[in-house]
N, C-alpha and C positions, 0 to 999 in steps of 0.2 A: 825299574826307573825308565830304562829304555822305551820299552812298551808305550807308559803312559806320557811321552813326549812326544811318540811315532802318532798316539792317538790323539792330543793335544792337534797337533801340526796336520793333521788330516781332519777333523771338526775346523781349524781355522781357515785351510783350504777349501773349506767347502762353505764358508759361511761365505767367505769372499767369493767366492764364483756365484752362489745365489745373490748375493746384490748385485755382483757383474751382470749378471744374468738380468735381474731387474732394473737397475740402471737402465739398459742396454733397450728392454721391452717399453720403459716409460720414454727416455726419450723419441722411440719411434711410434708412440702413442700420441707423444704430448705433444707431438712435430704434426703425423696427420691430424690430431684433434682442432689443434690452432688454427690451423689453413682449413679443412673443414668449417669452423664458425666463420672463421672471415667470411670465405665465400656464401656458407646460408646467410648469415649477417650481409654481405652486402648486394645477394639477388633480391631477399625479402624486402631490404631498404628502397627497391626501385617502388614499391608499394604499400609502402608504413610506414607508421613515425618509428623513428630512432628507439623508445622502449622497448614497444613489439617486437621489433624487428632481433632486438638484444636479449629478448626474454624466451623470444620462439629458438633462434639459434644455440643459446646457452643450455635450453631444455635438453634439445634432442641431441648438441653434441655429449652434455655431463652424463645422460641416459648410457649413448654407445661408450663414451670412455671410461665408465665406472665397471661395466662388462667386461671392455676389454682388456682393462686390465685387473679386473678378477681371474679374467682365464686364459693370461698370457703370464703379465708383471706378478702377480702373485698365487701364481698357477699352485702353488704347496700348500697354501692356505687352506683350514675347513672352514672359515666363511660363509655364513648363507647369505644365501643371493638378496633376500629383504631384507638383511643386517649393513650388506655392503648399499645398496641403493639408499636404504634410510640414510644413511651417515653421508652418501655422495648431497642426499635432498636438502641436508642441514647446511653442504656447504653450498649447495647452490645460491644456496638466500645470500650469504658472504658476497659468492663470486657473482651475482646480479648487485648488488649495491655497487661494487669495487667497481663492475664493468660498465653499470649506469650512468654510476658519479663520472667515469672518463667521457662518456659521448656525449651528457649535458656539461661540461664543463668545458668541452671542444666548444660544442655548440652552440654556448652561449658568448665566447671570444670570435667565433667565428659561424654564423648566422647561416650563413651563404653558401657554407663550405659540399663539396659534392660527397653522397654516397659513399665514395672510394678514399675521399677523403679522410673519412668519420673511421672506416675499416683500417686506415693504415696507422689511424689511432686507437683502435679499439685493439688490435693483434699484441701488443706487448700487453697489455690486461691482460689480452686472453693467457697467452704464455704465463704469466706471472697467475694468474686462476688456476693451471694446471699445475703448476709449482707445488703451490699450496696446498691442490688437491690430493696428490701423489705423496706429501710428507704427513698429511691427516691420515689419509685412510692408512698408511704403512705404521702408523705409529699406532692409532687407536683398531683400527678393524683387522686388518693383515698380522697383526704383532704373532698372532698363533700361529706356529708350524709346526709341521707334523716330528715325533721325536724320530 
């Protein structure tokens, strides 16, 4: 009886250290990733309309942070690398609408508004995009670990 408590207690210690663990990797993902878009999002905006600019940024950061948190945040995973980008691609579509709908809906109360402006409104999307991203793919791609 003993045994199977000591082993109980040490599977629950270690389930909690890998989410510690992944917590720990996503928030420092999903911290560089935000700041990351912002700023492609708001160098590209000195030269494009507001879509592009949201469409190019979104691309290239959901690309690195689906990566990077394949082989950081869910480093135990076997995962293939075209299972986890497929799945990041579905949410891309999501997180371009969500992040669209905010910079035309800026845009449209406030016409005028500058570049930097548009980013200090798009950054909680982005934030709230990574959210979302990191409890999809943990839920549906990542759910496998190794026994």
């Amino acid at each position: 009886m003993r045994r199977l408590s000591a082993r109980r207690s040490a599977t629950t210690w270690l389930g909690r250290t890998a989410l510690t663990r992944e917590v720990f990797w996503f928030v420092v993902i999903g911290v560089a990733s935000t700041v990351a878009q912002a700023t492609l999002y708001w160098v590209l905006r000195q030269w494009s309309q507001p879509i592009l600019a949201n469409f190019t940024s979104l691309l290239v950061v959901t690309v690195l942070n689906t990566e990077a948190n394949r082989r950081l945040t869910f480093r135990e995973s076997r995962v293939r690398v075209l299972q986890a980008h497929l799945t990041a691609g579905g949410l891309f579509v999501l997180a371009y609408l969500v992040t669209s709908g905010a910079v035309l809906l800026f845009r449209h109360y406030r016409p005028t508004a500058s570049p930097a402006a548009e980013t200090l409104v798009l950054a909680p999307s982005f934030a709230l995009v990574t959210v979302v991203r990191f409890t999809v793919l943990r839920m549906v791609v990542f759910r496998r670990r190794r026994q």
